[in-house]
N, C-alpha and C positions, 0 to 999 in steps of 0.2 A: 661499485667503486670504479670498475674499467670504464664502465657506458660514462659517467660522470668523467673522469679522466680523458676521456676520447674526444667528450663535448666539449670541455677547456682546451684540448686540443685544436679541433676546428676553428674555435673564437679566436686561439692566437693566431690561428692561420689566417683566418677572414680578416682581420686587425690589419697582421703584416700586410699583404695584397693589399688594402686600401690605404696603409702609410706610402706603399711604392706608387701607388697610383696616383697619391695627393704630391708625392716627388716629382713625376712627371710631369704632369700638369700644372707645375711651378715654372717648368722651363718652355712648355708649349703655347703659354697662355701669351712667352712677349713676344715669341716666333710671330704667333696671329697676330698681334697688335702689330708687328711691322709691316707684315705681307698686307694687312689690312690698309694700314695709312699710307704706305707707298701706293700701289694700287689705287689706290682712290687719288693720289697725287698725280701720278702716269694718266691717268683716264681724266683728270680736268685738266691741265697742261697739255695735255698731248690734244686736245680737239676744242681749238682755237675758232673764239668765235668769228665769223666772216661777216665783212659791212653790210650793210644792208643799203639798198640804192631806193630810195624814195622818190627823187626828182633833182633838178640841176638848176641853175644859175648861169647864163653866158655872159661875160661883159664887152664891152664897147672894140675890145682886140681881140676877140674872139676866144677869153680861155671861159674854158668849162668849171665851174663845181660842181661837184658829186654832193648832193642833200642824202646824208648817211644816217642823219636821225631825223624822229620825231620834231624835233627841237636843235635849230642850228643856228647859232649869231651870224653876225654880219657886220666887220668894222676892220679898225685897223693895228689890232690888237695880233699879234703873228697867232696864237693860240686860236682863233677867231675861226668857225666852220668856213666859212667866204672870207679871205682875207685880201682887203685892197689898201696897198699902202699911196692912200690918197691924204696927205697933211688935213683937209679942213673934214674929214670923219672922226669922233668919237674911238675910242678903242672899244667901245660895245657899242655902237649905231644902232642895228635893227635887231628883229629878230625872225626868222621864219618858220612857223610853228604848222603842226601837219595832225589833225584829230584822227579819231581812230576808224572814222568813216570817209578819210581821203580824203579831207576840204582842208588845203593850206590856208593861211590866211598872214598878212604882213603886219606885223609890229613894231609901233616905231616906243626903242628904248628910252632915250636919250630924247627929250619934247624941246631942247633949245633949237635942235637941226632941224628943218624941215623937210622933211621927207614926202617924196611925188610918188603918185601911182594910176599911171594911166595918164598924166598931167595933171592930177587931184592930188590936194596936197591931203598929208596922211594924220589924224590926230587921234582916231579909234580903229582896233583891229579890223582890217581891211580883207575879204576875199580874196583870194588870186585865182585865176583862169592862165590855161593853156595860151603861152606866148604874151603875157601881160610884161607893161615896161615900169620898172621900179628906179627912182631919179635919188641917189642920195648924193647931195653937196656937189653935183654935176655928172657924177658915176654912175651913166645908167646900166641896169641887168635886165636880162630878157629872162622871165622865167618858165620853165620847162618841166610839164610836170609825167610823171611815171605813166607808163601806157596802161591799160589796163591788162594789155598780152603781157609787158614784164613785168608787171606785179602778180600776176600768176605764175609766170614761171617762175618766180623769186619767192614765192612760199610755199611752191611746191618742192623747188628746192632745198627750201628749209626742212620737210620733213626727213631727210636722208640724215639713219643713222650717224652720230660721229666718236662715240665712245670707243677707246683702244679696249674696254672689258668690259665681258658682259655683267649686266648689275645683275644679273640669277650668280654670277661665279662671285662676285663680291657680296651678297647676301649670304650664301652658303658658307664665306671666311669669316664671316661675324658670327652666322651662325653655330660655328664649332666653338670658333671662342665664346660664345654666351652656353651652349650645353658643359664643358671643361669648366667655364666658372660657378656654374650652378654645380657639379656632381662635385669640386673641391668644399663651396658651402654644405651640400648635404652633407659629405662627408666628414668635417668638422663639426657637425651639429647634429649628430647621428644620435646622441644621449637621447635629446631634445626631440627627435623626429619635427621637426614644424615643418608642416607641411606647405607655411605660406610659401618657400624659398625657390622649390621646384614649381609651384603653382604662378608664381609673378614671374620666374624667368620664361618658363613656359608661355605664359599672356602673351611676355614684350614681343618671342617669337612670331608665333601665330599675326601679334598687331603690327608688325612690320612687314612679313612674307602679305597680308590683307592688302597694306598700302601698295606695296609692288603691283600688284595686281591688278588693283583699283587704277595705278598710273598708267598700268598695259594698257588696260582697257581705255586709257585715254589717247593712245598714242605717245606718252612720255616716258622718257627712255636715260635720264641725267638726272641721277638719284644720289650723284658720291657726295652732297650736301646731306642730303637725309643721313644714309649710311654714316655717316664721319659724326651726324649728332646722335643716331642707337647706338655708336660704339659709347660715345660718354655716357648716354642714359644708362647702358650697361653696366661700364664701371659706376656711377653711382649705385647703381640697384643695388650692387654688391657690398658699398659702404655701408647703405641702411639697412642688409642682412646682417653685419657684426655689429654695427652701431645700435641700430632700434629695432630687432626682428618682430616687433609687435606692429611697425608703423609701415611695412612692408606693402601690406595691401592699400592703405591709403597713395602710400607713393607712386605706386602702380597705378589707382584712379587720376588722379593727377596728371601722369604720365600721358595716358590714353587721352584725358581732355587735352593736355596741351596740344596732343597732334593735329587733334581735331582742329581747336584754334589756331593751330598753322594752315591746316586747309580754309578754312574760313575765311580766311586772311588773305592768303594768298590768291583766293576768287576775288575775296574787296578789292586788292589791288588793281586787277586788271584793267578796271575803269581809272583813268585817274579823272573824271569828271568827277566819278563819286566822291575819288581820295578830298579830293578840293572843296566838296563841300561840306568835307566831314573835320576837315579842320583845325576851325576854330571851335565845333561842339564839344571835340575830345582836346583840346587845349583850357576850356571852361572845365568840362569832367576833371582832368589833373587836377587841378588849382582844389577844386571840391575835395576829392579825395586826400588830398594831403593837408586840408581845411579841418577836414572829420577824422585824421590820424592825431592831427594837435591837440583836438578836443574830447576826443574818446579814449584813445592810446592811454596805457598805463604805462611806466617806465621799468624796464626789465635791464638791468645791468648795464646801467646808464645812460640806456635810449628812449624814447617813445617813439616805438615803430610799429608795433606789433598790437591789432585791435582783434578782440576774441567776439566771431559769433557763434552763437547756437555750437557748440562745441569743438571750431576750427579756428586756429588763427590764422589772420591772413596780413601779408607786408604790402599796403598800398603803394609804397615807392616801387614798390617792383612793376606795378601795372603801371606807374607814371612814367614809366621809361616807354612804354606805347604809345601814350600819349605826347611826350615830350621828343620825338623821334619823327610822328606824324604831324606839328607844330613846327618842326624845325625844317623839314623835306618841304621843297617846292619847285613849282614848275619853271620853266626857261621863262613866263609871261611876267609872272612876280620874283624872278629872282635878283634883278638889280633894279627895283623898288625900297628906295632907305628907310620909307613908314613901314613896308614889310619886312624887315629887319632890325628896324625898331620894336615892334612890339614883338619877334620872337627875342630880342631880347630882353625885353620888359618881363615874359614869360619866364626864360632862365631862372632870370634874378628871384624873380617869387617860388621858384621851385627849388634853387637850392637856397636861398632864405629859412623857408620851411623846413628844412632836412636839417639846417642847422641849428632852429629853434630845436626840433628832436633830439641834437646831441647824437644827429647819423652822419658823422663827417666823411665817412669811408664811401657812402652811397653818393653824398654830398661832392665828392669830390672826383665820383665816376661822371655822375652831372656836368660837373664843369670842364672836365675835358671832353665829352660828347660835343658838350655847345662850342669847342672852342674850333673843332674840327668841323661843326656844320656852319660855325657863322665865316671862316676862312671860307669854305665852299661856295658860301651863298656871295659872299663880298667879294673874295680877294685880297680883299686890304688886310696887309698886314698890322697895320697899326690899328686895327681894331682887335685884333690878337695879343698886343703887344699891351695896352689899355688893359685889355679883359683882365691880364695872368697880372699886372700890376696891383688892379684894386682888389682880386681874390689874395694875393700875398698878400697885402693891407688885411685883408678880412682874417685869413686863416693865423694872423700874428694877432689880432684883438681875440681872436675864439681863445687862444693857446695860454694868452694870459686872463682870458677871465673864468673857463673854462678848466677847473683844477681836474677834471676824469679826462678832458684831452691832454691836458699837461702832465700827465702822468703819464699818457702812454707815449709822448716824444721824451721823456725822460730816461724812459727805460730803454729806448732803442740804441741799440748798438752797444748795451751793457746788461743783454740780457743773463749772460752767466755771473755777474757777478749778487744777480736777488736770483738764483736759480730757482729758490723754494719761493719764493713774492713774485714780484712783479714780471719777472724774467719765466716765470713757472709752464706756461705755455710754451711758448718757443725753445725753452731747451728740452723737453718733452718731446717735441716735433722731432728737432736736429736728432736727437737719439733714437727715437723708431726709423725716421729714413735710412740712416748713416746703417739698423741691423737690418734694413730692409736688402741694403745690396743692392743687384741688379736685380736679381729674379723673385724677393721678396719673399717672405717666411710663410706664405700660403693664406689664400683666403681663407677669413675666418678665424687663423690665427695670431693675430696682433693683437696687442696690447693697447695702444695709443687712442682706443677709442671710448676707454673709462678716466679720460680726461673733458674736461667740459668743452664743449663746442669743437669737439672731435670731429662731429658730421658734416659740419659747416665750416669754421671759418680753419681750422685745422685740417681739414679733408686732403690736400695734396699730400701730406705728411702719413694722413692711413693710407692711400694710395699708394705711396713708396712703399711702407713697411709690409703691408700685407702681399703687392701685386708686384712690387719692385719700382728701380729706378727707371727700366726701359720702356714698362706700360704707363707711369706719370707722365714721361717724356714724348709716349707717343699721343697722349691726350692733350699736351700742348702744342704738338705738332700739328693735330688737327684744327685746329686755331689756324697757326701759321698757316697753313694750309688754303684756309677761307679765306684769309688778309693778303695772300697773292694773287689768287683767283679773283677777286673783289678788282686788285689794281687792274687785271688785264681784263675783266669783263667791261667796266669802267666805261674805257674808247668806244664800245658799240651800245652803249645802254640808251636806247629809243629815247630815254627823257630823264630829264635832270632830278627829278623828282627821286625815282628808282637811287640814285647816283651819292645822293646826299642821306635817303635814308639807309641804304643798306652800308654808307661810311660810320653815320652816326649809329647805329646799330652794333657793328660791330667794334667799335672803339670802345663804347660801354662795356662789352663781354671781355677784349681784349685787357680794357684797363683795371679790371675788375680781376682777370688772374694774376696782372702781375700784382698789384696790392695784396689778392691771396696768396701766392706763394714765396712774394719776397717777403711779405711782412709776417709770415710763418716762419720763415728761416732768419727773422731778423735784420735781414737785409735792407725792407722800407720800417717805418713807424707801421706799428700793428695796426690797422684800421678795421677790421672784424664785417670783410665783404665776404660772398659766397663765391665759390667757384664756380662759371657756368654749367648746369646739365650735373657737374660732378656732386654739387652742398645737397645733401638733406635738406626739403623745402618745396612744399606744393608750389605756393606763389613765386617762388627764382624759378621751376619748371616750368609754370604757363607764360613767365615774360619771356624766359631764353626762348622757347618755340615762336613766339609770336615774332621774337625779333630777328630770327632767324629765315621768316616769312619775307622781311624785307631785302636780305640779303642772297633769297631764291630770284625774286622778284628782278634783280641784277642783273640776272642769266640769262641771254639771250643766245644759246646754243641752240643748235636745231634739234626740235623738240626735247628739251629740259625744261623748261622754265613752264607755270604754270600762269606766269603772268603775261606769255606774249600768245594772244591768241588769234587765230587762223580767221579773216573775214568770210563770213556762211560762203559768200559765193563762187567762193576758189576751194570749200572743202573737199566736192566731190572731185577737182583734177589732185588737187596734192593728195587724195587718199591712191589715187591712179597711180602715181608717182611711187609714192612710199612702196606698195605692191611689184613696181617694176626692179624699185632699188632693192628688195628683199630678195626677189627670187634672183637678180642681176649674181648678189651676193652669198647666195645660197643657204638665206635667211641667217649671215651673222654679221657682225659688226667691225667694221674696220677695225 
């Protein structure tokens, strides 16, 4: 009876000790999530990317332009890379565009103006040579192209570190906070022993500390992109531990391929010859895929989105956001071409057409603000902006009245506590586990809110509060904000227009996609039953967010972050010279 007594003894004692520790670890897990998301704010703010000098421009009174991109207009537009305020030029005239093997070549936009080169008048993309003379409407330029000594020293000085921290000390702060969330789930599911929970946080580690490694060894050193998308993978991982501990290991494979398809991606990117002739294949591919969701798709609570193979479901509008991203993106040569803006908008229309024969107006309506952001970029024209949002308000007033499952759910908005237990039954569900999540949340694994239906998914901010609290929800939007200001000041140095329009459209889609999830969980928007980026339960939103996240690396022209600006062979062996001088200079750390 004593040895027995002594045993119950110990167990309360092992109990206690692990309730205090599961206490702890409530209040250190949003400590991490700040120092995390600051950090990673500090270190892409604070290392500002610098022009890059390509070649110049002199005109006829001597001033100089600096050719700063790949791709620089020429008119009399003030925004205009070359700007001459000469009355009989076009506000977009020419354009001077620079491949990736150093051959400018002169483009005339605008086919009413005649444009001279060399005294030859200009009707197809034209070479340019060292000191050539370009005649627009009597404006002549002499142009001046990079030597080949400062294009080497200009990408050898690219390679110098510019990170204010080191990404080993910002890995190691995710790192604690992914061991802390994982020992609070074991903890809490301690009856259960499942073993997947330590084994998948485990994985993420090891497959993120691999990635670092992998980029060392490339020279890449501006990782707070990746790092800002493991901190959300993270927090998801933790939602499909209370949510589906059975579906753990799937989400983890999922996980590891999206990476992959973000490397993958981000190597396609680097050519844009390839990007351009890849198209209009994967603009056909969409069209198909969201052809075979209409015709295959069965309808699941009032959509047809979701087609079952061999025992996975997969959401093809989620991979059409790849597609419709790469459809909408394009170069400085076709971007004020109106037949190429016609038909990406022909493409819109049949893409969100399709989404709304589905009865996916939530996805539907991520769709048409992506396009409304790429075709302002591609045009300008506001009035095609203005047009657009007019005949979708037309559209989305004919869905609402024929459409009695949409009309239900703009009925119930902003009256959701008055059907608390109907119609309202979600959202005040929600507002009640955030409201006891507090600040620091009632502990992983202990929440409630996720034996409600589409808890993992379209409710997910709301376990996220109650489980982890209101400062880690907040810091996972923050990492958003985060990307959407880095995006605007990366923007001014992005080598080609292409980069510029898909890493906008890319992120508009994720951005307008959380506030749909999180206002329309709290009641705020009409409920439209989108996922939250990286956070929803869901293979297929895992592999779009990475992929589309690819385009918005692809942005980054820091010296050496980006995986999409790569080093010409024949200047590799001084910039690697370089890099070696700046390390030991620095005594191998980083500013």
């Amino acid at each position: 009876m004593n040895e027995l007594a002594e045993l119950y003894t110990l167990l309360d004692h092992a109990e206690g000790i692990l309730l205090y520790i599961s206490f702890v670890i409530r209040f250190l897990l949003p400590l991490l999530a700040i120092i995390l998301v600051v950090r990673c704010a500090r270190s892409l703010f604070s290392d500002f990317p610098e022009d890059e000098v390509w070649g110049a421009v002199e005109t006829s009174d001597g001033s100089v332009f600096r050719l700063t991109h790949f791709e620089n207009t020429v008119g009399r537009a003030k925004n205009s890379d070359v700007y001459l305020d000469v009355p009989s030029l076009s506000p977009t005239h020419a354009a001077l565009i620079r491949s990736d093997d150093g051959t400018w070549k002169l483009h005339a936009i605008q086919k009413k103006h005649t444009i001279y080169h060399n005294g030859h008048p200009v009707m197809d993309p034209v070479e340019l040579e060292e000191g050539d003379e370009i005649d627009l409407g009597g404006e002549k330029l002499i142009f001046h192209a990079l030597s080949e000594e400062d294009e080497r020293r200009q990408a050898a000085r690219r390679t110098k570190p510019g990170s204010v921290w080191r990404p080993a000390g910002l890995l190691f702060v995710l790192t604690e906070f992914q061991l802390l969330l994982c020992t609070a789930h074991w903890i809490t599911a301690m009856e259960t022993l499942n073993l997947a929970i330590p084994v998948c946080f485990g994985a993420l580690i090891v497959m993120e500390w691999c990635y670092y490694f992998f980029m060392r060894a490339l020279r890449r050193l501006g990782f707070e992109l990746e790092i800002l998308a493991f901190f959300l993978c993270t927090i998801g991982l933790s939602v499909v531990a209370t949510a589906a501990p059975d579906s753990l290991y799937k989400e983890m494979a999922f996980l590891i391929v999206g990476l992959l398809a973000f490397l993958c991606l981000g190597w396609f990117l680097r050519d844009l010859r390839r990007v351009r002739a890849l198209r209009y294949p994967l603009a056909v591919m969409g069209i198909l895929m969201l052809g075979a969701n209409l015709v295959l798709a069965t309808v699941t609570n009032g959509a047809r989105n979701w087609i079952s193979i061999g025992g996975f479901t997969l959401q093809p509008s989620e991979f059409v956001k790849i597609c419709f991203v790469f459809a909408g993106a394009a170069t400085l040569d076709k971007l004020f071409s109106r037949r190429n803006l016609f038909w990406f908008v022909a493409f819109s229309g049949v893409c969100v057409i399709a989404l709304a024969l589905m009865s996916d107006f939530g996805t539907a309506s991520v769709f048409f603000i992506a396009y409304l952001i790429i075709a302002f970029l591609r045009s300008g024209d506001i009035a095609t902006v203005i047009l657009s949002i007019s005949g979708a308000g037309l559209a989305g007033f004919m869905a609402i009245s024929i459409k009695p499952y949409i009309a239900s759910r703009f009925s119930s908005w902003l009256h959701a506590w008055e059907d608390a237990n109907g119609a309202g039954y979600q959202q005040t569900r929600t507002m009640m586990a955030a409201a006891n999540g507090g600040l620091f949340g009632v502990g992983a694994g202990s929440g409630r809110l996720y034996k409600i239906f589409a808890a993992d998914t379209d409710m997910v901010f709301g376990m996220v509060c109650e489980e982890l609290g209101l400062i880690v929800g907040l810091a996972a939007i923050a990492a958003f904000a985060i990307m959407t200001v880095f995006l605007i000041r990366s923007a001014r140095t992005a080598r080609s227009s292409f980069y510029v329009i898909g890493a906008s459209g890319a992120l508009a889609m994720m951005i307008f996609q959380i506030m749909l999830n999180v206002l329309g969980a709290f009641d705020i928007l009409p409920f439209t039953g989108v996922t939250f980026p990286f956070l929803s339960k869901g293979g297929s939103s895992m592999l779009a967010c990475w992929c589309l996240l690819a385009f918005i690396k692809a942005a980054d022209t820091r010296q050496n972050a980006s995986f999409a600006v790569k080093l010409p062979k024949k200047y590799r062996k001084t910039a690697k010279y370089y890099e070696d001088e700046n390390e030991n200079a620095e005594g191998g750390t980083e500013a």
